[in-house]
Structure formats: C-alpha cells, structure tokens
PAZAPA-4460 file (N, C-alpha, C; in steps of 0.05 Angstrom, whole numbers, plus 32768, in hexadecimal, padded with zeros to 4 digits):
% residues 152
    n_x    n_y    n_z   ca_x   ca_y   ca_z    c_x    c_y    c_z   seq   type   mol
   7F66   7F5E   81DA   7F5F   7F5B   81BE   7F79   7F54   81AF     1      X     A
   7F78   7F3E   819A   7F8F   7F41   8192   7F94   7F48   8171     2      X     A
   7FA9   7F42   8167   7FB4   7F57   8157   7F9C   7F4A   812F     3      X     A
   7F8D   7F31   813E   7F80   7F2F   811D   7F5B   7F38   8117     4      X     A
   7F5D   7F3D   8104   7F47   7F4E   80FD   7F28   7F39   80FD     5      X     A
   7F12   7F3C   80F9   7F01   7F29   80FC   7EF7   7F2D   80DE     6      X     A
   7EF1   7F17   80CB   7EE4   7F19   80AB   7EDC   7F36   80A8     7      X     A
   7EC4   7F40   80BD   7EB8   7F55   80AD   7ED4   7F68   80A9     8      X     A
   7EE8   7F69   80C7   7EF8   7F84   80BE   7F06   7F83   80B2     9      X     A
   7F18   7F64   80A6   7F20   7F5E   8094   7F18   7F6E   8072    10      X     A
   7EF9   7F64   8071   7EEF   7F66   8054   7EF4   7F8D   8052    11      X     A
   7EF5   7F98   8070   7EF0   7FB6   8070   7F08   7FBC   805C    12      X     A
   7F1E   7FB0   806B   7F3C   7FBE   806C   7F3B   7FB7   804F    13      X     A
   7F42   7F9D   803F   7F3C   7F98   8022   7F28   7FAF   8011    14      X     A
   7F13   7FAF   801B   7F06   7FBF   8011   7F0C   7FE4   8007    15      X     A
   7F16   7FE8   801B   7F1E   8001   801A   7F3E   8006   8014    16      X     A
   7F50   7FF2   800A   7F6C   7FEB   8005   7F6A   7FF7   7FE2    17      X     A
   7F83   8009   7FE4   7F84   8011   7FC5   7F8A   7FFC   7FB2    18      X     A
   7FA1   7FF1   7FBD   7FB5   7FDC   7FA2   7FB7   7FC4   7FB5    19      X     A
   7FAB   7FB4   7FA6   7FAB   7F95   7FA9   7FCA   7F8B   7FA7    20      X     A
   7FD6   7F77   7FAA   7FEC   7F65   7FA5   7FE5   7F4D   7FA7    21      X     A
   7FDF   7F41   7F84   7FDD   7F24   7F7D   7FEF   7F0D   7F7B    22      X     A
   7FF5   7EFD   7F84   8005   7EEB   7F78   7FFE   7ED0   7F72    23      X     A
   800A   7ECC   7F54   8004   7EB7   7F45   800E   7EA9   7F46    24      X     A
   8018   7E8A   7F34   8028   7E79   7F35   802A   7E70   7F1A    25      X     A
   8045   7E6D   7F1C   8057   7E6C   7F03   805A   7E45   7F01    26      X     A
   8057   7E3D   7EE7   805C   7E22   7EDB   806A   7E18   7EF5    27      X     A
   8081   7E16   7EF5   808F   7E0E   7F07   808C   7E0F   7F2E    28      X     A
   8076   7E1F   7F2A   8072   7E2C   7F46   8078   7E3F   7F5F    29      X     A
   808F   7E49   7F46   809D   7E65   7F52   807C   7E81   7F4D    30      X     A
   8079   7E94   7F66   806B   7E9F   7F6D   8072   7EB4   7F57    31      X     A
   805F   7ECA   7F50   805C   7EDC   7F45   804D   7EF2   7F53    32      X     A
   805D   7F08   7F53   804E   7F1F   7F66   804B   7F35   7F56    33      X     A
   8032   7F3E   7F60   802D   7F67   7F4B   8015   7F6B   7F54    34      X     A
   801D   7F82   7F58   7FFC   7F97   7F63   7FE6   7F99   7F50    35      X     A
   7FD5   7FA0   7F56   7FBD   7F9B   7F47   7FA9   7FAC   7F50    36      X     A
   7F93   7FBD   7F43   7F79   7FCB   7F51   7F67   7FAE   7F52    37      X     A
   7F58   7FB1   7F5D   7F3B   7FA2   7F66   7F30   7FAF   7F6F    38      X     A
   7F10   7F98   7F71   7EFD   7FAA   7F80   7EFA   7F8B   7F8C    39      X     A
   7EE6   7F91   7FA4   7ED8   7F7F   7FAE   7EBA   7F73   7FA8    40      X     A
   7EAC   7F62   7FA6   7E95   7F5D   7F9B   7E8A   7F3D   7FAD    41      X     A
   7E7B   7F41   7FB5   7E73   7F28   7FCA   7E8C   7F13   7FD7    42      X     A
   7E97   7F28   7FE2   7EAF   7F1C   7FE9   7EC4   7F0C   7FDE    43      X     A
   7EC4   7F10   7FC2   7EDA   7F15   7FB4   7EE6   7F28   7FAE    44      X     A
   7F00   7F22   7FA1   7F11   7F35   7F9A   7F15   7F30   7F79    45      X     A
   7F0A   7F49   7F74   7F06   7F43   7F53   7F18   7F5A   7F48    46      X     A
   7F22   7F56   7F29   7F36   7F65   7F19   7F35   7F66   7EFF    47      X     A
   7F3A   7F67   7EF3   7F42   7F69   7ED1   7F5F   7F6C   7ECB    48      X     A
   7F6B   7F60   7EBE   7F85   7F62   7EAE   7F78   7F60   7E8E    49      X     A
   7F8B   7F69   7E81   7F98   7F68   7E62   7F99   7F4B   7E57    50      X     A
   7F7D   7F45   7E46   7F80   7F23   7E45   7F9A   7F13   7E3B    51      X     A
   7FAF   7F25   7E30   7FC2   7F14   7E2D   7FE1   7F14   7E3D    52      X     A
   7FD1   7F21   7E52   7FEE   7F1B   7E69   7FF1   7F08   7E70    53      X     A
   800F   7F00   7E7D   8017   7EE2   7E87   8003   7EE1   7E9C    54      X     A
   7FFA   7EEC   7EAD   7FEE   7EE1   7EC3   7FD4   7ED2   7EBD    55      X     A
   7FC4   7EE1   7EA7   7FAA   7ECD   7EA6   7FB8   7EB0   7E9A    56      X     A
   7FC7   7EB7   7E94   7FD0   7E91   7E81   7FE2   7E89   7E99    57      X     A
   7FEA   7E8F   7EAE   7FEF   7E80   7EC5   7FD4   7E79   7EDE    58      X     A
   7FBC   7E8D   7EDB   7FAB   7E83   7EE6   7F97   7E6F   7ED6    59      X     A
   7F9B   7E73   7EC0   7F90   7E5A   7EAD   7F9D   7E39   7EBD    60      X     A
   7FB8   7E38   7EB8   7FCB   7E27   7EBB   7FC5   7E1C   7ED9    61      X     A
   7FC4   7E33   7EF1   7FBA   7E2F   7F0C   7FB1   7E47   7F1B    62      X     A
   7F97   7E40   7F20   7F87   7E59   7F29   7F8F   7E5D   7F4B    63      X     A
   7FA2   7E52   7F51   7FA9   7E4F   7F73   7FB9   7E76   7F71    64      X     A
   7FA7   7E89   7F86   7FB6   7E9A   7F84   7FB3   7EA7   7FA4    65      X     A
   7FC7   7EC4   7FB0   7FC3   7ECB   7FBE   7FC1   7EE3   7FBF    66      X     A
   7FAF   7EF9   7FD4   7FB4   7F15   7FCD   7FB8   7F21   7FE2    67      X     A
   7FC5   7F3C   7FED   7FC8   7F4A   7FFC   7FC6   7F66   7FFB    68      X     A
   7FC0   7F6C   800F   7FB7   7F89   8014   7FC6   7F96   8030    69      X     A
   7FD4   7FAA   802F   7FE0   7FB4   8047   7FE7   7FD0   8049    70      X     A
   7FE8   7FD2   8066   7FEB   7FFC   806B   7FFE   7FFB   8082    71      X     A
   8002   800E   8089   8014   8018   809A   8030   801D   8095    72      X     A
   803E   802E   80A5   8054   802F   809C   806E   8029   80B4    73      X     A
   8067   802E   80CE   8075   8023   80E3   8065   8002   80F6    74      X     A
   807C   7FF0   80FF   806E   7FDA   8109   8053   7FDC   8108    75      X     A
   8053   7FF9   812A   8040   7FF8   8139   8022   7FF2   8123    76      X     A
   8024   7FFB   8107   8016   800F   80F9   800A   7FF4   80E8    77      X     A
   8017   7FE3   80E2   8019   7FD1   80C7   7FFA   7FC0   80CF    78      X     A
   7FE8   7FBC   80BC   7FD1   7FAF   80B4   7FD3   7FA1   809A    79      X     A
   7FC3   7F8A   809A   7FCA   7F77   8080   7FAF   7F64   8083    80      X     A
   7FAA   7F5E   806D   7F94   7F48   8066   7FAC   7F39   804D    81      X     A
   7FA3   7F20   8051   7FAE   7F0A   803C   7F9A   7EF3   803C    82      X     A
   7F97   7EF9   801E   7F84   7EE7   8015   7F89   7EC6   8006    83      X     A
   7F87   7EB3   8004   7F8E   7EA1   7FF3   7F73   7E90   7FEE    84      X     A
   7F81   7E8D   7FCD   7F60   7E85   7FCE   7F66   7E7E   7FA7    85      X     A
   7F56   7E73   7FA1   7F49   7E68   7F7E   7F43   7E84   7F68    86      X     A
   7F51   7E8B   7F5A   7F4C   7EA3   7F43   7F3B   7E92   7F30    87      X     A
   7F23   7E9C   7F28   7F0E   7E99   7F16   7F16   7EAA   7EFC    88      X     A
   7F10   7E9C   7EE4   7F0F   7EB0   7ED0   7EF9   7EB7   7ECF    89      X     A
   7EE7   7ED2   7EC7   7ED1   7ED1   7EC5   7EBC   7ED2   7EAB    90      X     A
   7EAF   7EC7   7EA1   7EA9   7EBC   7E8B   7E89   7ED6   7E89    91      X     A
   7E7D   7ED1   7EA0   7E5D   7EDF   7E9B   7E5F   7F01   7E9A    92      X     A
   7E54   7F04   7E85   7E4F   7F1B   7E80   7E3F   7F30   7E9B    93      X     A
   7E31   7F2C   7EA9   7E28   7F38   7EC0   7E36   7F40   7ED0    94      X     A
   7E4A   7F35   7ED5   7E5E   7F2A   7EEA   7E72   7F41   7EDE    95      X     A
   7E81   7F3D   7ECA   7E8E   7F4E   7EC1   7E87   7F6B   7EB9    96      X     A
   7E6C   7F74   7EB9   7E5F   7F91   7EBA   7E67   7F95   7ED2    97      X     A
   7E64   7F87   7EE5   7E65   7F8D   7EFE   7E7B   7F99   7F0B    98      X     A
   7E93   7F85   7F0C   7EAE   7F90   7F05   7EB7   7F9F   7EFE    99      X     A
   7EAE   7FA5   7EE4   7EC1   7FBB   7ED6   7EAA   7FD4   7EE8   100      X     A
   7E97   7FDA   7EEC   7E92   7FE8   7EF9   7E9A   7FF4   7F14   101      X     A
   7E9B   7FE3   7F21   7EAC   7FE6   7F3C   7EC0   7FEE   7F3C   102      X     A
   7ED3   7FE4   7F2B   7EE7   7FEB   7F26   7EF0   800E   7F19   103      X     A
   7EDA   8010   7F09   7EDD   8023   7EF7   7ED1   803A   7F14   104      X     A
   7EBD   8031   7F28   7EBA   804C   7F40   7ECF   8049   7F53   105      X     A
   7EE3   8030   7F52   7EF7   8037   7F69   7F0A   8047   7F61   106      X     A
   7F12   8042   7F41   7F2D   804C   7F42   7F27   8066   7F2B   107      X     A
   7F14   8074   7F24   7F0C   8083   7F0A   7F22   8098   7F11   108      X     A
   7F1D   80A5   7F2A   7F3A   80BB   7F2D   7F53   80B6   7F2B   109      X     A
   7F5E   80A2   7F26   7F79   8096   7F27   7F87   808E   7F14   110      X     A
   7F72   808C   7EFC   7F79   8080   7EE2   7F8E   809A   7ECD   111      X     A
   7F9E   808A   7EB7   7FA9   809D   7EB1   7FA2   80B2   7E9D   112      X     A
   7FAA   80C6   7EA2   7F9D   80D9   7E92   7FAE   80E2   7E77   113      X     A
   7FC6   80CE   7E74   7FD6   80DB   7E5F   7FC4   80C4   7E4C   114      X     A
   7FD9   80CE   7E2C   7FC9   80BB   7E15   7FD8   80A7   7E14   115      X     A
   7FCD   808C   7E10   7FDC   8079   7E10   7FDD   8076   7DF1   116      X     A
   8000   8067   7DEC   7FFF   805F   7DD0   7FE5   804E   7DC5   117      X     A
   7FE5   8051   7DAF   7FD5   803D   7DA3   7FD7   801F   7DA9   118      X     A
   7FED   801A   7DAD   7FF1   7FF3   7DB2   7FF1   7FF1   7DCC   119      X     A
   7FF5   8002   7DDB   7FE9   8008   7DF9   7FD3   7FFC   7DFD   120      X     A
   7FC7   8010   7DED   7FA1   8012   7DF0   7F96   8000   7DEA   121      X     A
   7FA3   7FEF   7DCC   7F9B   7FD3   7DC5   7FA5   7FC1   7DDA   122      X     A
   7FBC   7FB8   7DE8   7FC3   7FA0   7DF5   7FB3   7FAF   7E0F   123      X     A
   7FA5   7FBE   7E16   7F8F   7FC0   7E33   7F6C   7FC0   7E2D   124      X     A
   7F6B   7FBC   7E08   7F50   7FB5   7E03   7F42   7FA1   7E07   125      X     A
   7F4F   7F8E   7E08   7F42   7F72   7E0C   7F45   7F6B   7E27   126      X     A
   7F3A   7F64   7E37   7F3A   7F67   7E5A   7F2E   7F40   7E61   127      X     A
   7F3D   7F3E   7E6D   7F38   7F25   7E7A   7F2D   7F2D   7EA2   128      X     A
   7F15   7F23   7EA8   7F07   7F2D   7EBA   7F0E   7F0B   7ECD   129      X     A
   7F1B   7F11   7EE8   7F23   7F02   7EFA   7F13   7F04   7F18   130      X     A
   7F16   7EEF   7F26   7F04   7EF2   7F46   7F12   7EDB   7F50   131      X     A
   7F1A   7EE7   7F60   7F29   7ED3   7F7C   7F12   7ED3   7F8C   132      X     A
   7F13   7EBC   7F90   7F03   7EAB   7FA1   7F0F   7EA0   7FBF   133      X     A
   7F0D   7EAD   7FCD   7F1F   7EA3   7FE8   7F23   7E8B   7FF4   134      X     A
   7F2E   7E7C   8009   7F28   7E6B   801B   7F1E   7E70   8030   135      X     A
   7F0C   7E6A   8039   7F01   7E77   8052   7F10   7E8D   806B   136      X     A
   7F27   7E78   806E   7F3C   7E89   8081   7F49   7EA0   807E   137      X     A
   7F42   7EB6   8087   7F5E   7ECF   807C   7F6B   7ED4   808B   138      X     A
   7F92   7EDA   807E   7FA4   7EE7   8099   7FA0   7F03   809A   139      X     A
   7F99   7F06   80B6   7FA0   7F22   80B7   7FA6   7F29   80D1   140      X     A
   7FB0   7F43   80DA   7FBA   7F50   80E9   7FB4   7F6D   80E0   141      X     A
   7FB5   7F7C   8100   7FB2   7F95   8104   7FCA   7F97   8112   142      X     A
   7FE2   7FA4   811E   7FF8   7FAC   8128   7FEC   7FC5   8140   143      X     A
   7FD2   7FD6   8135   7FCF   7FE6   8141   7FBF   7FE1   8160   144      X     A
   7FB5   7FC4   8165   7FAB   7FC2   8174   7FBF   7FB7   818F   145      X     A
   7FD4   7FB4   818B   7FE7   7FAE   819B   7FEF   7FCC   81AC   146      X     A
   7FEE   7FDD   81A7   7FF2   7FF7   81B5   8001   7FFC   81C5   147      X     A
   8017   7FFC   81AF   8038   7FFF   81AD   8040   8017   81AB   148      X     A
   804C   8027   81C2   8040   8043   81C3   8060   804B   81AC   149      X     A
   8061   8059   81AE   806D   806E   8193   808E   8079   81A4   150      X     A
   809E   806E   8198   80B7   807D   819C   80BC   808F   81A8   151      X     A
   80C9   80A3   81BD   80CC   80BB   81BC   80BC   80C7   81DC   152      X     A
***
C-alpha cells in the first residue's frame, strides 16, 4: 500500500481536521497564507471571513486558491490533504444558512468566551460566506502507512 490516501479518506481526514490553511493570491502573485475554521459541505470546503478583509478583495481579484490540512508530529506520523481549487463568493442565501450552521456545530466549543470590543464585534458583523471548489485531483499522503518503526 502506498503512502496516498483514496478521495473518500482524503474527504475523512479534511473532514475531521480542526484548522484549515488557506492561501490566497496577492495582485502581484505573491501567495498569502492563514488558518482558517471550515466546515465541509458537498465536498467543499466552505468559510466565512469579515467582509472587509484583504482576502475577500484578493479572491474577488483571483479566486485561484489552495488549502491544507495536516497532523502528526514525527515523520513517521505526518498526514496531509492539499487542496487547490476556485474560491466562490457565496451570494444564496440557503447556502449560507448552511454554512454558518456547520460551522457554528463544528466549532461552538472553541469560540471565544471573553467580550469583544465593540469595533471588534462591528468589523466581524458583516460576514462574507466563501466555498472552494476543488480540482478533481488531491495531494495527499499518510506517512503512517510506511511502517517506520519508532526509534529506540
């Protein structure tokens, strides 16, 4: 067997991955990287940001983006899905119940519990709702299937 995952165990490992890592692309074409929650939804990878962050006005500009998901902490250990693929803004209201739902049962324990300033709370009221759309192909790797026995 070798070390890459097949779609479904792919969509698993995504699926069950805490913090996303998006990257966008900048005017010039220099990459932009930052973690992100998502959820999954017919095999996308959907999110929400703050409608007036740089990133939605760089996926406006070019929706070409990539995302990653990864665990382990030695070689033997390390798993990864990488996705690349078209960011959608999302416009329909359905779509975006949906989202914020998912979202709101993956991460409800995690959220913060202190008070946020007021201009906080305003610049995270207005929400711009996103979906990467993949290319068929995903990289991935499992490390664990190589069975690389352990130091010692």
């Amino acid at each position: 067997m070798g070390i890459r995952l097949s779609p479904d165990e792919a969509w698993d490992v995504i699926e069950q991955s805490h913090t996303g890592i998006l990257t966008t692309l900048r005017a010039n074409g220099s990459p932009v990287t930052l973690p992100t929650w998502f959820a999954v939804l017919d095999r996308t990878i959907c999110m929400f940001t703050p409608s007036g962050t740089k990133k939605v006005a760089r996926i406006r500009r070019d929706p070409r983006a990539s995302f990653l998901v990864e665990s382990g902490e030695r070689w033997a250990e390390l798993e990864a899905v990488h996705v690349s693929g078209v960011v959608e803004i999302v416009e329909d209201e359905p779509t975006k119940v949906r989202i914020n739902q998912a979202l709101d049962e993956k991460y409800a324990a995690f959220r913060s519990t202190s008070q946020m300033s007021q201009a906080t709370t305003d610049y995270y009221a207005t929400r711009t709702f996103l979906r990467l759309v993949p290319e068929p192909r995903l990289l991935t790797w499992d490390n664990r299937r190589l069975n690389v026995p352990e130091p010692g």
